[in-house]
C-alpha positions in Angstrom: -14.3 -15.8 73.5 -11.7 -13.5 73.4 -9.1 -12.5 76.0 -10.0 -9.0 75.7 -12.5 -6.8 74.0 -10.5 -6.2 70.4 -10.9 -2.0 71.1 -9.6 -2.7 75.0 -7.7 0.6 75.8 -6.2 1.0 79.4 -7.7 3.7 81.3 -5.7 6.8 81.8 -5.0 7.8 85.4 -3.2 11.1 84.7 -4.0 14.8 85.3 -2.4 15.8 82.6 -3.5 15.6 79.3 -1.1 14.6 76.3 -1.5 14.4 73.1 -1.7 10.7 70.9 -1.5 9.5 67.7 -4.6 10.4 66.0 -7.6 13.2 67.1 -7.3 14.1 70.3 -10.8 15.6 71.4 -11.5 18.3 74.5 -13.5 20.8 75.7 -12.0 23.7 78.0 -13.3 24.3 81.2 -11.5 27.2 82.4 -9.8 30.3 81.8 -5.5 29.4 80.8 -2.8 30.7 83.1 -0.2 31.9 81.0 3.8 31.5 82.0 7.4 30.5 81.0 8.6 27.0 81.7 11.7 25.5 81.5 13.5 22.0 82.6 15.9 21.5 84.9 18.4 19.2 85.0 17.0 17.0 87.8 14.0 16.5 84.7 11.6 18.6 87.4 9.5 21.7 85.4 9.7 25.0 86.9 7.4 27.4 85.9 6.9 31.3 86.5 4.1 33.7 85.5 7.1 36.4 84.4 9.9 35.7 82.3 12.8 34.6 83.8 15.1 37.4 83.7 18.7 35.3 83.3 19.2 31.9 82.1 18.8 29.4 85.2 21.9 27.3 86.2 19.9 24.3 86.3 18.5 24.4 83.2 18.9 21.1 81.0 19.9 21.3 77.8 19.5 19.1 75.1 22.3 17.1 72.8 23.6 20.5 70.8 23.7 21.7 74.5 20.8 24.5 74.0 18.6 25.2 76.6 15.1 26.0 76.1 12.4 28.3 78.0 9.0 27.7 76.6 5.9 29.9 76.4 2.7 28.2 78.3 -1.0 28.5 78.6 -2.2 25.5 80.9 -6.2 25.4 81.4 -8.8 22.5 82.8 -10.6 20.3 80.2 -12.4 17.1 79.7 -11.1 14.8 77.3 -13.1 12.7 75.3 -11.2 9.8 75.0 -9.8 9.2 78.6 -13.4 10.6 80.1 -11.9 12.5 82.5 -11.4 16.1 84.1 -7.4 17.0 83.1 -4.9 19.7 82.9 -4.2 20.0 79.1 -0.5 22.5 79.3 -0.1 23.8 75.5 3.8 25.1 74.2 2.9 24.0 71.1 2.8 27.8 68.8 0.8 25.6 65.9 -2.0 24.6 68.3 -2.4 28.1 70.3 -2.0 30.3 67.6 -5.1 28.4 66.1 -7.3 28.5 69.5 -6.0 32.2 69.4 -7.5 32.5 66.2 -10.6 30.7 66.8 -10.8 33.0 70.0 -10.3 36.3 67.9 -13.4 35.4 65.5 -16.3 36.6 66.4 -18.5 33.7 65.6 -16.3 31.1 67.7 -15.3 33.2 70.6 -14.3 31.7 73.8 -13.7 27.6 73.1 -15.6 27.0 76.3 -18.2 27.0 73.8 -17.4 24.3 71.9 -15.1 21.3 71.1 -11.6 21.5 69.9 -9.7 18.7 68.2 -6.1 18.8 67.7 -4.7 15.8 65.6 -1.3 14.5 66.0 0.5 12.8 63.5 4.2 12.0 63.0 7.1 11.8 65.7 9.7 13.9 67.6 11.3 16.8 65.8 8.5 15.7 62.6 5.4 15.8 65.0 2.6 17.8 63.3 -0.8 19.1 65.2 -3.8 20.3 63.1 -6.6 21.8 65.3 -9.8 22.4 64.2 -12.9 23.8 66.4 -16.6 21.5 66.2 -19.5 23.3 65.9 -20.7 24.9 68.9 -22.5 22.8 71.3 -23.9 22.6 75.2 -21.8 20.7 77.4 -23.6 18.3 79.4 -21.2 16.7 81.3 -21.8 17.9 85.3 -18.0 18.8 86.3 -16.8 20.8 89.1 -13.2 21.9 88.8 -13.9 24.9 91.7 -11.1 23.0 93.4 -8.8 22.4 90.6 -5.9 25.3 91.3 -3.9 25.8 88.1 -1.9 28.6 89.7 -0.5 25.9 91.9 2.3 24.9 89.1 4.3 28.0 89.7 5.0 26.3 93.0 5.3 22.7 91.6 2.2 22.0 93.6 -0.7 19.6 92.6 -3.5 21.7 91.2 -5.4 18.9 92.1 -4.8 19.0 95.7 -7.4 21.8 96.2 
């Protein structure tokens, strides 16, 4: 007898999907709102659909004392591994200029089509994402995410709070 099962993982209660060590398999729900995001120093995200026009005061900046605004896309998926309905927010340029690319091709087209993987490997300023699309495939899963409201992080609300 063992204490635990010897592949035990603890469930995941978060909205928000983030990437591990390893594949990291979804499939996208839902059409990606698209905005700037940036920090602040109170470690609380603020987001906006426009680009911010001036550098916020609030802003926090890291150890060279830069300040960074990112480029988002944030869309609904189900991940695999935590079997569960999350918000997967992308400012990774590797990882959407390969969806983009998948998107552009006529024979993949829109990923709510099929699977995407994105495999993460390495650590901080050496963390490396490969993303590659599975063949196209049905989703059977029966989700509804009619009350999942992704605009609601412009206005730090919970999307989930529908």
């Amino acid at each position: 007898m063992s204490f635990l099962e010897k592949n035990y993982k603890m469930p995941v209660s978060s909205n928000y999907m983030k990437f591990v060590e390893g594949k990291n398999k979804f499939r996208v729900l839902s059409a990606a709102i698209i905005g700037w995001e940036y920090w602040t120093t109170d470690n609380k995200p603020v987001r906006s659909e426009e680009p911010f026009e001036d550098m916020p005061e609030d802003i926090k900046k890291d150890k060279e004392g830069k300040a960074r605004i990112n480029h988002f896309w944030a869309f609904i998926v189900y991940s695999y591994e935590n079997k569960r309905v999350q918000i997967l927010e992308l400012t990774q340029k590797s990882i959407m200029n390969a969806i983009k690319s998948y998107l552009d091709e006529p024979d993949w087209g829109d990923p709510v089509g099929y699977d995407l993987v994105v495999t993460r490997s390495g650590a901080g300023f050496d963390t490396e994402y490969q993303t590659i699309a599975n063949p196209h495939t049905k989703f059977t899963e029966k989700i509804d995410i009619s009350k999942i409201k992704l605009e609601a992080m412009f206005t730090n609300e919970d999307p989930f709070k529908g």
